[in-house]
HTML snippet that shows the backbone in 3Dmol.js (N, CA, C, O; Angstrom):
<script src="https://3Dmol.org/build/3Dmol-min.js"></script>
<div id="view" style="width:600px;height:400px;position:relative"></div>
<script>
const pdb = `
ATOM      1  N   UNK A   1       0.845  -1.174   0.000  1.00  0.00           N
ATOM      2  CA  UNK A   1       0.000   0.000   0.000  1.00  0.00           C
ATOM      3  C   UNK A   1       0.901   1.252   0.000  1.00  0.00           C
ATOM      4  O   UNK A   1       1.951   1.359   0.633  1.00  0.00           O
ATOM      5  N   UNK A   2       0.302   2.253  -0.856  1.00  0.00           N
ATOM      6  CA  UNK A   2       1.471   3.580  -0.993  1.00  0.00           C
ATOM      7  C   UNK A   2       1.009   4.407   0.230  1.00  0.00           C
ATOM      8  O   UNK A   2      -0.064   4.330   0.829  1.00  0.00           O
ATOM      9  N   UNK A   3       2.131   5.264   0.476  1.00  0.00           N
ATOM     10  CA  UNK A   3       2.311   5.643   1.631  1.00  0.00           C
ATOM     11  C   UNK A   3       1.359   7.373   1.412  1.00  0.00           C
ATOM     12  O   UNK A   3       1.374   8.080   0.404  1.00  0.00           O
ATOM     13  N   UNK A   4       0.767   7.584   2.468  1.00  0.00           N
ATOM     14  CA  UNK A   4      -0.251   8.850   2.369  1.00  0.00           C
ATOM     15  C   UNK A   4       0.680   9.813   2.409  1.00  0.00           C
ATOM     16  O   UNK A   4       1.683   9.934   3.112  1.00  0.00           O
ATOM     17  N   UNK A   5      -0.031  10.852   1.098  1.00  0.00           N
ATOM     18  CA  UNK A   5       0.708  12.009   0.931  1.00  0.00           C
ATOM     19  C   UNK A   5       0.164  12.831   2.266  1.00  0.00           C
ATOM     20  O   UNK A   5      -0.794  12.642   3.016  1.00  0.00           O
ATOM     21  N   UNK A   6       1.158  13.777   2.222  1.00  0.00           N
ATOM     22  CA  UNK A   6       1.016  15.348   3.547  1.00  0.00           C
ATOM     23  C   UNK A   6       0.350  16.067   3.079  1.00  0.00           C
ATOM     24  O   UNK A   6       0.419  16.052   1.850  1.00  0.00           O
ATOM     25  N   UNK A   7      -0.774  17.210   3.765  1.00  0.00           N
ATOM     26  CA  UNK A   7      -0.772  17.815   2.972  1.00  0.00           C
ATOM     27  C   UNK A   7      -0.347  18.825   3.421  1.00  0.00           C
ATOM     28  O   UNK A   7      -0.191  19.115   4.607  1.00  0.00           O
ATOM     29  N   UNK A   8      -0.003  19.784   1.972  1.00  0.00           N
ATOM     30  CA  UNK A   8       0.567  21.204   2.570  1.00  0.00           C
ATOM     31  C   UNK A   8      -0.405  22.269   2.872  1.00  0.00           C
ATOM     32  O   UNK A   8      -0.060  23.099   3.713  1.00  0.00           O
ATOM     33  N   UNK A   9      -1.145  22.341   2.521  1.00  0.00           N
ATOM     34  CA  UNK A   9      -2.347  23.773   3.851  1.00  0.00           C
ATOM     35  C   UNK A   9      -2.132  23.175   5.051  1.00  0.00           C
ATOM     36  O   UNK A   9      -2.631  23.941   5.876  1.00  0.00           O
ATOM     37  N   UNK A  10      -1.629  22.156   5.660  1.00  0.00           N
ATOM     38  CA  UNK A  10      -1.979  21.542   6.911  1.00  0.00           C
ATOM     39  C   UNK A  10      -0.977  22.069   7.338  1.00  0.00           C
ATOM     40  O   UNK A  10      -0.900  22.854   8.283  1.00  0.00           O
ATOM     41  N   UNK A  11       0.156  21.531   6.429  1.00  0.00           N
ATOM     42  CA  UNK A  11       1.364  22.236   7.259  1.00  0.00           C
ATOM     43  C   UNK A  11       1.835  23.324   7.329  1.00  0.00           C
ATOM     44  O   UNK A  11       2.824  23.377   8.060  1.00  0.00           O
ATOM     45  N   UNK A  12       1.449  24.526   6.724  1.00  0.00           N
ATOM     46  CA  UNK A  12       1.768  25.514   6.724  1.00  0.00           C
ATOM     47  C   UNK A  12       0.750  26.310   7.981  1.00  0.00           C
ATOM     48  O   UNK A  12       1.193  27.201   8.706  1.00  0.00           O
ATOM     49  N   UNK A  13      -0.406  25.882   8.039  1.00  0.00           N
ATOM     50  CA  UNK A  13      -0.903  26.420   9.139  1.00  0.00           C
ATOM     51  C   UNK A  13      -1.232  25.885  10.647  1.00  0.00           C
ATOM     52  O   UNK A  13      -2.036  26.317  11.474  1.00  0.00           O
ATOM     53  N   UNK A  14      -0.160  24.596  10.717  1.00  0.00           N
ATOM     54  CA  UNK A  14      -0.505  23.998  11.984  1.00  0.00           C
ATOM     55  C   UNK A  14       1.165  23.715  12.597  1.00  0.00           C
ATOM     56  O   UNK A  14       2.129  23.872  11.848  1.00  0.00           O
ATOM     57  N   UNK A  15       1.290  23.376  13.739  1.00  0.00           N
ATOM     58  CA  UNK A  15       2.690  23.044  14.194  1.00  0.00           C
ATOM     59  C   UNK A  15       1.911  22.093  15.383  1.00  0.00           C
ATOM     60  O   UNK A  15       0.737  22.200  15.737  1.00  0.00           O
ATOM     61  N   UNK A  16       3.235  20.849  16.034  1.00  0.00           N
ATOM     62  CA  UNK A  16       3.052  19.851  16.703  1.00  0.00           C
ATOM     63  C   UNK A  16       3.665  20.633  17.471  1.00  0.00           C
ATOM     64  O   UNK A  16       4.483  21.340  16.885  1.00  0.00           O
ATOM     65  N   UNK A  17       3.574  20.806  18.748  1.00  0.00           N
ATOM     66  CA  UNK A  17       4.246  21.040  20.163  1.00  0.00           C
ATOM     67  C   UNK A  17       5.178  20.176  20.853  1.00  0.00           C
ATOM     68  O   UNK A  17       5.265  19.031  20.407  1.00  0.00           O
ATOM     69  N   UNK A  18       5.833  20.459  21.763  1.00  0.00           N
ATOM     70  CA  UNK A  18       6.438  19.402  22.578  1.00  0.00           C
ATOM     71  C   UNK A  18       6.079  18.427  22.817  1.00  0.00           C
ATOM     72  O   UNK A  18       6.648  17.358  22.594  1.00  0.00           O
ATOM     73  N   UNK A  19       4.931  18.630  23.386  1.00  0.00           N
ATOM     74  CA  UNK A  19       4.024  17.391  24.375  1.00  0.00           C
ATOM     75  C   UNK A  19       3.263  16.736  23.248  1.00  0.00           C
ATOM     76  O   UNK A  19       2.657  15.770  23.715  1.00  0.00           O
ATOM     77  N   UNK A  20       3.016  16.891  21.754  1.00  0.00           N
ATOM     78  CA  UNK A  20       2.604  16.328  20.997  1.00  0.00           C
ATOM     79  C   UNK A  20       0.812  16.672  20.733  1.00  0.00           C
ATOM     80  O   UNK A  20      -0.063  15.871  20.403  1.00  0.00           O
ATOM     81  N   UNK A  21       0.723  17.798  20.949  1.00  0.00           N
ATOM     82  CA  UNK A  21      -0.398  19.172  21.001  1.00  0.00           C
ATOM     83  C   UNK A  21      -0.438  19.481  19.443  1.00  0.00           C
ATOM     84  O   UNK A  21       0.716  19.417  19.022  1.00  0.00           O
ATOM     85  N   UNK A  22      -1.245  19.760  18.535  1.00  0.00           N
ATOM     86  CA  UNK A  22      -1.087  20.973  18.076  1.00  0.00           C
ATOM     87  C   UNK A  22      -1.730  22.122  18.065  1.00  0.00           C
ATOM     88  O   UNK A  22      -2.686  22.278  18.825  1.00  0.00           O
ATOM     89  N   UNK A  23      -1.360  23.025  17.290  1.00  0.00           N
ATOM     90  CA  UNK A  23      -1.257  24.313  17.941  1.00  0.00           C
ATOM     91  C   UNK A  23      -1.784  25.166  16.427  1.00  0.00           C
ATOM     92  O   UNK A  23      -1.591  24.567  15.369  1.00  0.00           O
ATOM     93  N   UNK A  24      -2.346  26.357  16.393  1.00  0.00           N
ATOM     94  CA  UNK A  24      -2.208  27.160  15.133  1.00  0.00           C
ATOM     95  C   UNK A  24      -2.610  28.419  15.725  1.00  0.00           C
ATOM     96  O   UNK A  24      -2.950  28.705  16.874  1.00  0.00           O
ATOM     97  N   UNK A  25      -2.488  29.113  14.649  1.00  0.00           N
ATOM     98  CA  UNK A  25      -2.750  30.703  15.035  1.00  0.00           C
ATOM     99  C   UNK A  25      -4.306  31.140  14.962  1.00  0.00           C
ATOM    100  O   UNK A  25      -5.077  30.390  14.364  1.00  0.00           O
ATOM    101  N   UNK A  26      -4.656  31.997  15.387  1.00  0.00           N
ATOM    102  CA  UNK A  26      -6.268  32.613  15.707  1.00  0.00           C
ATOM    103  C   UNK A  26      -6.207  32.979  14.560  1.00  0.00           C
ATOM    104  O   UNK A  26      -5.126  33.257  14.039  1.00  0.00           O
ATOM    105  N   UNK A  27      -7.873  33.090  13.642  1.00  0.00           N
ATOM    106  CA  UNK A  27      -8.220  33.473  13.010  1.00  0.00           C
ATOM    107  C   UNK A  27      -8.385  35.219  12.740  1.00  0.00           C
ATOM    108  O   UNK A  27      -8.176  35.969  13.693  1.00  0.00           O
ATOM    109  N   UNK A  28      -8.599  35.533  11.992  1.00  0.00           N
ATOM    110  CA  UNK A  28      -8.546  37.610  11.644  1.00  0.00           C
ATOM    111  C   UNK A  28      -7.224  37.962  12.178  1.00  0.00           C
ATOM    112  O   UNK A  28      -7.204  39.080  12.692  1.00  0.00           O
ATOM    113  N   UNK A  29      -5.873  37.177  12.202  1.00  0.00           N
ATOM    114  CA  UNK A  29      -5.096  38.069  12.077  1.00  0.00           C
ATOM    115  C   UNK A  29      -4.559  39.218  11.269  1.00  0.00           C
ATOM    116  O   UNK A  29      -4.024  40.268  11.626  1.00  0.00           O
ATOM    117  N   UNK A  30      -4.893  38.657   9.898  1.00  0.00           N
ATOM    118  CA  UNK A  30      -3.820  39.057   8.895  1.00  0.00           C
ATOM    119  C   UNK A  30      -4.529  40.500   8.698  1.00  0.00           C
ATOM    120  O   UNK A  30      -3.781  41.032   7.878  1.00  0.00           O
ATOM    121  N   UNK A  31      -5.249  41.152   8.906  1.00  0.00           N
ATOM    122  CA  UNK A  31      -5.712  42.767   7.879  1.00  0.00           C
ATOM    123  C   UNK A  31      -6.865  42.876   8.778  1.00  0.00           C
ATOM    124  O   UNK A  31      -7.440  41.868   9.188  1.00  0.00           O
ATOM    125  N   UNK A  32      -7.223  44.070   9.101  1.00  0.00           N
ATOM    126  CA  UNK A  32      -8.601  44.888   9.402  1.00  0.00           C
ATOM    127  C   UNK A  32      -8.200  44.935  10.861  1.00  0.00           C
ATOM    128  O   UNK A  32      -8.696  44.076  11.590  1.00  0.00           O
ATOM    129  N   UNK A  33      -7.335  45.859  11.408  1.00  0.00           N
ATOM    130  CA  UNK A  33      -6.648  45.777  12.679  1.00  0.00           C
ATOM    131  C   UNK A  33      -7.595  46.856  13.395  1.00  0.00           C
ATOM    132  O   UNK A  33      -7.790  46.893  14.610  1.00  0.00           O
ATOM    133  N   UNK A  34      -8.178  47.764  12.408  1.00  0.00           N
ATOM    134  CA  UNK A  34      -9.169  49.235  12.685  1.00  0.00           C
ATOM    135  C   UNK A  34     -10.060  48.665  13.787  1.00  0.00           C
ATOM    136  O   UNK A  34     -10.068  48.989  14.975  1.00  0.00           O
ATOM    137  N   UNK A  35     -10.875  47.674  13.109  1.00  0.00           N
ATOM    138  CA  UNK A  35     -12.099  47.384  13.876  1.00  0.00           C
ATOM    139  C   UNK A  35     -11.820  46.681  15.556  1.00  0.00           C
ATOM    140  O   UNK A  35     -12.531  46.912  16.534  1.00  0.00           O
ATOM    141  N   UNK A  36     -10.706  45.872  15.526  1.00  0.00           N
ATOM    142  CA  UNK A  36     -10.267  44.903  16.926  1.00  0.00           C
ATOM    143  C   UNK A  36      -9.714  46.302  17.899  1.00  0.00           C
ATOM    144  O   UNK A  36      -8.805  47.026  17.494  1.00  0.00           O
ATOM    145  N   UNK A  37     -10.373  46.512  19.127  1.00  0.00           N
ATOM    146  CA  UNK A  37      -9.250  47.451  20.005  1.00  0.00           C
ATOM    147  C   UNK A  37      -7.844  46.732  20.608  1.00  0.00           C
ATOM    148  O   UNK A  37      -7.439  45.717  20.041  1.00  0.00           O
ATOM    149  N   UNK A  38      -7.456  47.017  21.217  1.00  0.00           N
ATOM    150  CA  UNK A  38      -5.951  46.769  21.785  1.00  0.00           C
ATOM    151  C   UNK A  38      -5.886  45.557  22.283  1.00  0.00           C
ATOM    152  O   UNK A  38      -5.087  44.656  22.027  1.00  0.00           O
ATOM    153  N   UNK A  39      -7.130  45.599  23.303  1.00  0.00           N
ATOM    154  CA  UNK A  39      -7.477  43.771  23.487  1.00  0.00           C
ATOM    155  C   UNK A  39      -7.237  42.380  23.008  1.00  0.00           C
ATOM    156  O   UNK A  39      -6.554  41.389  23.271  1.00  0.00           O
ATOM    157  N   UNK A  40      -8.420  42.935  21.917  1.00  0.00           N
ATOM    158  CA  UNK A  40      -8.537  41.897  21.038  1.00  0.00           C
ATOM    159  C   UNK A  40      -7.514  41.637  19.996  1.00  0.00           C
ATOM    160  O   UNK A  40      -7.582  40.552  19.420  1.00  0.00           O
ATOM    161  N   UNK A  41      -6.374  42.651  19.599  1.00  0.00           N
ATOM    162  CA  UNK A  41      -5.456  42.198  19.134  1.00  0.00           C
ATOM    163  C   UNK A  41      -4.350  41.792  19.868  1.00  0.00           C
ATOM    164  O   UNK A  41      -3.308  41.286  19.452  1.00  0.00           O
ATOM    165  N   UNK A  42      -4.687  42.069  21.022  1.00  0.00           N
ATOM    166  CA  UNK A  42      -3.554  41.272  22.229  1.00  0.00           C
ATOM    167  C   UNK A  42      -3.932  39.936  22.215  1.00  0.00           C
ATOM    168  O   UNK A  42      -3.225  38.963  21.955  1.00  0.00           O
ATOM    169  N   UNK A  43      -4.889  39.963  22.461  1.00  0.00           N
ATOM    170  CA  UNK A  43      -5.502  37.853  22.573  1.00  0.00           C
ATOM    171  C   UNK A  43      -5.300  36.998  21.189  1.00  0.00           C
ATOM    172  O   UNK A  43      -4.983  35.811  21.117  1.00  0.00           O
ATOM    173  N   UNK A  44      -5.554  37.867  20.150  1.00  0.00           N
ATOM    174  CA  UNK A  44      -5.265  37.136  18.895  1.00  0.00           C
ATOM    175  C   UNK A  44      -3.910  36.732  18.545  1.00  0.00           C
ATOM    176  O   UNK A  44      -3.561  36.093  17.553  1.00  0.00           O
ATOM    177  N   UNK A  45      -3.129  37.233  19.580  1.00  0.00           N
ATOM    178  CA  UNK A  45      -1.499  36.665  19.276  1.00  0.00           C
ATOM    179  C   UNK A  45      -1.169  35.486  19.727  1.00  0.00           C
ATOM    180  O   UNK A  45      -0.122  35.010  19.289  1.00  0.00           O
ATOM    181  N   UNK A  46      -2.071  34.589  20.852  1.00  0.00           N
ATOM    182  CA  UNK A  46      -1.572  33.579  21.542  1.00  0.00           C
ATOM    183  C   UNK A  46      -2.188  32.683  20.530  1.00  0.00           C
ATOM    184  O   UNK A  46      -3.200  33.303  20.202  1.00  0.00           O
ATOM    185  N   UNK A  47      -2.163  31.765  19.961  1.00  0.00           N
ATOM    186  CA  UNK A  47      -2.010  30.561  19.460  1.00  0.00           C
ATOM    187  C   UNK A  47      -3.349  29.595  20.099  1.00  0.00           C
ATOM    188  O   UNK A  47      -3.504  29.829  21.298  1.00  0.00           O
ATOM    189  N   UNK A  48      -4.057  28.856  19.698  1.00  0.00           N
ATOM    190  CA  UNK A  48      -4.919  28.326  19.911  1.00  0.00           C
ATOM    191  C   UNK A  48      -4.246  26.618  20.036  1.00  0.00           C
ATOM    192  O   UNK A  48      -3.231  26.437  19.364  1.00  0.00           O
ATOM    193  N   UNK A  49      -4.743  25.468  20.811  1.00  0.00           N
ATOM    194  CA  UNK A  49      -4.693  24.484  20.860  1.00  0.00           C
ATOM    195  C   UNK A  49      -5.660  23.296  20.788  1.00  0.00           C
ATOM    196  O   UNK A  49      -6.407  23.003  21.722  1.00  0.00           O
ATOM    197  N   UNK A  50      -5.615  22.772  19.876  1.00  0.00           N
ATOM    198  CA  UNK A  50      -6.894  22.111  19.116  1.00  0.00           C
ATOM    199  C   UNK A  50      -7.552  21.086  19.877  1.00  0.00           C
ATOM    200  O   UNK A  50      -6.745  20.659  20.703  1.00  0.00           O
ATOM    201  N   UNK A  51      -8.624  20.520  19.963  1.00  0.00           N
ATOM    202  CA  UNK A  51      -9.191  19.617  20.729  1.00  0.00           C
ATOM    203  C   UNK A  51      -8.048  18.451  20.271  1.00  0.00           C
ATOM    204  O   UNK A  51      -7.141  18.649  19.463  1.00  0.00           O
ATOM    205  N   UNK A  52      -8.325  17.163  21.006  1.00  0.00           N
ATOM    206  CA  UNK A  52      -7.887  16.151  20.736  1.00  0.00           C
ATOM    207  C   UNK A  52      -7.840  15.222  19.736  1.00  0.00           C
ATOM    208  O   UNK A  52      -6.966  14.472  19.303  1.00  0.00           O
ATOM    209  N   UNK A  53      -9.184  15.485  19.422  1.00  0.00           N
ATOM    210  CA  UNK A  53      -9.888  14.352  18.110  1.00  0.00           C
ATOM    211  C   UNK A  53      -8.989  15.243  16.902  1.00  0.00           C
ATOM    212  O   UNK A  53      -8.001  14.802  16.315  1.00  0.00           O
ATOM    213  N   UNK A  54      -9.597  16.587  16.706  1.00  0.00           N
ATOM    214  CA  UNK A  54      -8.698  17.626  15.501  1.00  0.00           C
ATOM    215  C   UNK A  54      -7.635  16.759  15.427  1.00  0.00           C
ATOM    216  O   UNK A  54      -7.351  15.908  14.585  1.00  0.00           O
ATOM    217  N   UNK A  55      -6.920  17.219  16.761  1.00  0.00           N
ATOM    218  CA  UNK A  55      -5.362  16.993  16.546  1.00  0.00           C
ATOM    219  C   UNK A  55      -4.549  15.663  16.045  1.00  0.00           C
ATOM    220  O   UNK A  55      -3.353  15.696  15.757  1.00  0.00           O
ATOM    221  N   UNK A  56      -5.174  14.761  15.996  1.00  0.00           N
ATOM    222  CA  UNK A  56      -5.113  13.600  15.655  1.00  0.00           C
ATOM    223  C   UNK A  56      -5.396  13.464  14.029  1.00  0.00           C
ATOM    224  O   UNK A  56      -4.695  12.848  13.227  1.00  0.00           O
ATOM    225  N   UNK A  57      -6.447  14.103  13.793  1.00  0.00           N
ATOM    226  CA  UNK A  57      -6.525  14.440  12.293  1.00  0.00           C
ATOM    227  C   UNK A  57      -5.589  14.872  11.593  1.00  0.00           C
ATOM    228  O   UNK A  57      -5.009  14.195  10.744  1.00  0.00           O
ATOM    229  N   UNK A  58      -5.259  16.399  11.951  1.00  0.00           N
ATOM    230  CA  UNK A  58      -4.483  17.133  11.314  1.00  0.00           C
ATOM    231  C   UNK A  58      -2.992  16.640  11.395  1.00  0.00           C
ATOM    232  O   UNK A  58      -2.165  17.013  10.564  1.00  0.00           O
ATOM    233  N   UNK A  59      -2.610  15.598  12.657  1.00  0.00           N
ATOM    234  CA  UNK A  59      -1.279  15.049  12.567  1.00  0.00           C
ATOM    235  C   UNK A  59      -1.342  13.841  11.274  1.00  0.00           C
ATOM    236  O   UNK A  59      -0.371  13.536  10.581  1.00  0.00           O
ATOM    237  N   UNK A  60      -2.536  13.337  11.168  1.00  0.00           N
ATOM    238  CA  UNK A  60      -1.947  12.216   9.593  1.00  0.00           C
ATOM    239  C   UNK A  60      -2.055  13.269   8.719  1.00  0.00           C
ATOM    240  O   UNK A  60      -1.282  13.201   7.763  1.00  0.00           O
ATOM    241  N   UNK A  61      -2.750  14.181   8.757  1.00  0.00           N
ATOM    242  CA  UNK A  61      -2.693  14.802   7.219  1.00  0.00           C
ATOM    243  C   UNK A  61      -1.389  15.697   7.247  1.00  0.00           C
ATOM    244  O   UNK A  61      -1.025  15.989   6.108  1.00  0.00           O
ATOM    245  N   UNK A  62      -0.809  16.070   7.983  1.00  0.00           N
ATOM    246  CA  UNK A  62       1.001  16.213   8.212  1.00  0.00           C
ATOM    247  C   UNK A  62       1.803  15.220   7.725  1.00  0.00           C
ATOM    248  O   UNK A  62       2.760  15.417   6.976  1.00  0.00           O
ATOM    249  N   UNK A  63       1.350  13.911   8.225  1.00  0.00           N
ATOM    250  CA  UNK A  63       2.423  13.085   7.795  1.00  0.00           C
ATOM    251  C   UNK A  63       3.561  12.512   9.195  1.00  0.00           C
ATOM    252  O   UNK A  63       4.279  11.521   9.333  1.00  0.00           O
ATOM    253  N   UNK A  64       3.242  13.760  10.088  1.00  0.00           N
ATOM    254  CA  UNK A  64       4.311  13.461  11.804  1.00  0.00           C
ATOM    255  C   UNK A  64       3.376  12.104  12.457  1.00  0.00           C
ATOM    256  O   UNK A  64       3.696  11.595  13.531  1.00  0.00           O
TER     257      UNK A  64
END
`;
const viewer = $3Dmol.createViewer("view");
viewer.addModel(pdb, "pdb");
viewer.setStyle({}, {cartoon: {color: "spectrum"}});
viewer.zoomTo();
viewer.render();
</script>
């Protein structure tokens, strides 16, 4: 049986952690900074950590 390709949207927007977590960035970062106050672009910097089941997904479609 051939071996499952990676895919790349997965990997470009997800990373495995230490503990074997993964991890990605909050959504509305990239443009429209006007509307978020200081807050909300403070919280949008920390990184989100995916449920369990996700993470298990998105690690075969990585390939790790």
């Amino acid at each position: 049986m051939p071996k499952m390709k990676s895919k790349g949207a997965v990997k470009k927007r997800f990373r495995v952690s230490k503990n074997g977590k993964v991890r990605c960035s909050r959504p509305a970062r990239g443009h429209m900074h006007a509307i978020h106050n200081g807050d909300e672009r403070r919280g949008l910097r920390k990184d989100i950590i995916l449920p369990r089941a996700w993470g298990v997904n998105m690690k075969r479609m990585m390939g790790a």
